[in-house]
C-alpha positions, -999 to 999 in steps of 0.1 A, spaced: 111 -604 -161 102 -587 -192 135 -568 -212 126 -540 -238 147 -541 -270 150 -520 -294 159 -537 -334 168 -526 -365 157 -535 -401 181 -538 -424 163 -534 -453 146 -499 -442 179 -486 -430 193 -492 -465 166 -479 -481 163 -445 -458 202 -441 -464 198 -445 -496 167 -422 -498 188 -390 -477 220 -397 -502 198 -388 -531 182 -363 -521 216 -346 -507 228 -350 -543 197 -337 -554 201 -305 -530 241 -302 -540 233 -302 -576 203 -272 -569 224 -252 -547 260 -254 -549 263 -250 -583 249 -210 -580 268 -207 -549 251 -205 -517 269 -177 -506 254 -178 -468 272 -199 -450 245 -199 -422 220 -211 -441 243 -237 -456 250 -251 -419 214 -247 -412 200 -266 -441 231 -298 -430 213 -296 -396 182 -297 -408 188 -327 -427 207 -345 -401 176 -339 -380 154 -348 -400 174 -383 -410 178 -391 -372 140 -385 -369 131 -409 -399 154 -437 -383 136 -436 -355 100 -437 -373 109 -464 -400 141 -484 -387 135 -487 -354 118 -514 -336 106 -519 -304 101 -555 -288 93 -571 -251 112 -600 -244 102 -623 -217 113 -657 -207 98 -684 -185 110 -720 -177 89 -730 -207 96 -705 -236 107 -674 -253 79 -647 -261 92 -616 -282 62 -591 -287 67 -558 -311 57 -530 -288 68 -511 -324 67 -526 -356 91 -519 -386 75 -493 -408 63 -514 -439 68 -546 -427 42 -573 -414 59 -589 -385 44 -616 -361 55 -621 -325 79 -645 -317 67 -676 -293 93 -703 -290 96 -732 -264 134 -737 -254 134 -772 -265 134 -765 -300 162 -741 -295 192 -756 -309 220 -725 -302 220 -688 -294 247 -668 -305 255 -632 -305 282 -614 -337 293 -585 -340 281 -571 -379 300 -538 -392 271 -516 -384 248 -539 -356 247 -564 -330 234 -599 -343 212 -621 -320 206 -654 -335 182 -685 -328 190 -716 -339 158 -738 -340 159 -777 -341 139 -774 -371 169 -759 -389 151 -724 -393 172 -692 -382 158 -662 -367 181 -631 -366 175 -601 -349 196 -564 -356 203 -547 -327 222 -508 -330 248 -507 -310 241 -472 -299 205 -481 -281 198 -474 -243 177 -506 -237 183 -540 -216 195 -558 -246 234 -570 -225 208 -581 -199 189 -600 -220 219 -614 -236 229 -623 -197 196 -639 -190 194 -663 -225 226 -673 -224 221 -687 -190 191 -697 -190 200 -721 -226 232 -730 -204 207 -746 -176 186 -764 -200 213 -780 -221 229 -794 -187 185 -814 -179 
């Protein structure tokens, strides 16, 4: 069965919330100081810059991936890359999975591999997506459950 996922980078969400604070100061700094006297275009201009930050997440934080598992292995393919970021697919056999865990981060979900070879692979996942990641969760966990009891 194949689960779609949707993941988050880290490093562009910091840097597109750091982006919209700046330029919020920048547009505080042009406007309020003169006043801007109308309030609907003051509410106008907030919604227009919600929408517009909602619409940049989507373009260069989100990520979209196709998880599917077999007896054999893991395969996570990007459906939709991170903006700015060169990302392989994922191909692991379950043998050289050493632990999966899932935390809880202020802002994300965390879905971590431990590999035999010691390497870590973390993925981000919003807590507000519509996708089959607690299914997914459902499937590896017992799936690694039946191949740590061969």
């Amino acid at each position: 069965m194949t689960y779609k996922v949707k993941l988050v980078s880290q490093t562009n969400a910091i840097v597109l919330l750091f982006t919209l604070l700046i330029s919020f100061l920048i547009e505080a700094a042009i406007f309020f100081p003169h006043g801007l006297h109308n309030q609907t275009l003051s509410i106008l201009l907030t919604l227009l810059e919600f929408a517009l930050g909602i619409f940049l997440w989507q373009v260069f934080v989100t990520g979209r991936t196709e998880w599917t598992a077999d007896n054999n292995r893991i395969t996570v393919s990007w459906t939709k890359k991170f903006a700015f970021a060169d990302i392989e697919d994922y191909i692991f056999d379950w043998m050289e999975v050493e632990r999966i865990w899932k935390g809880l981060d202020p802002n994300y979900y965390i879905l971590k591999f431990k590999l035999t070879s010691g390497r870590t692979i973390t993925f981000y996942h919003a807590p507000f997506a519509t996708d089959d990641f607690s299914d997914l969760i459902k499937m590896l966990n017992q799936t690694f459950d039946e191949k740590k009891k061969v």
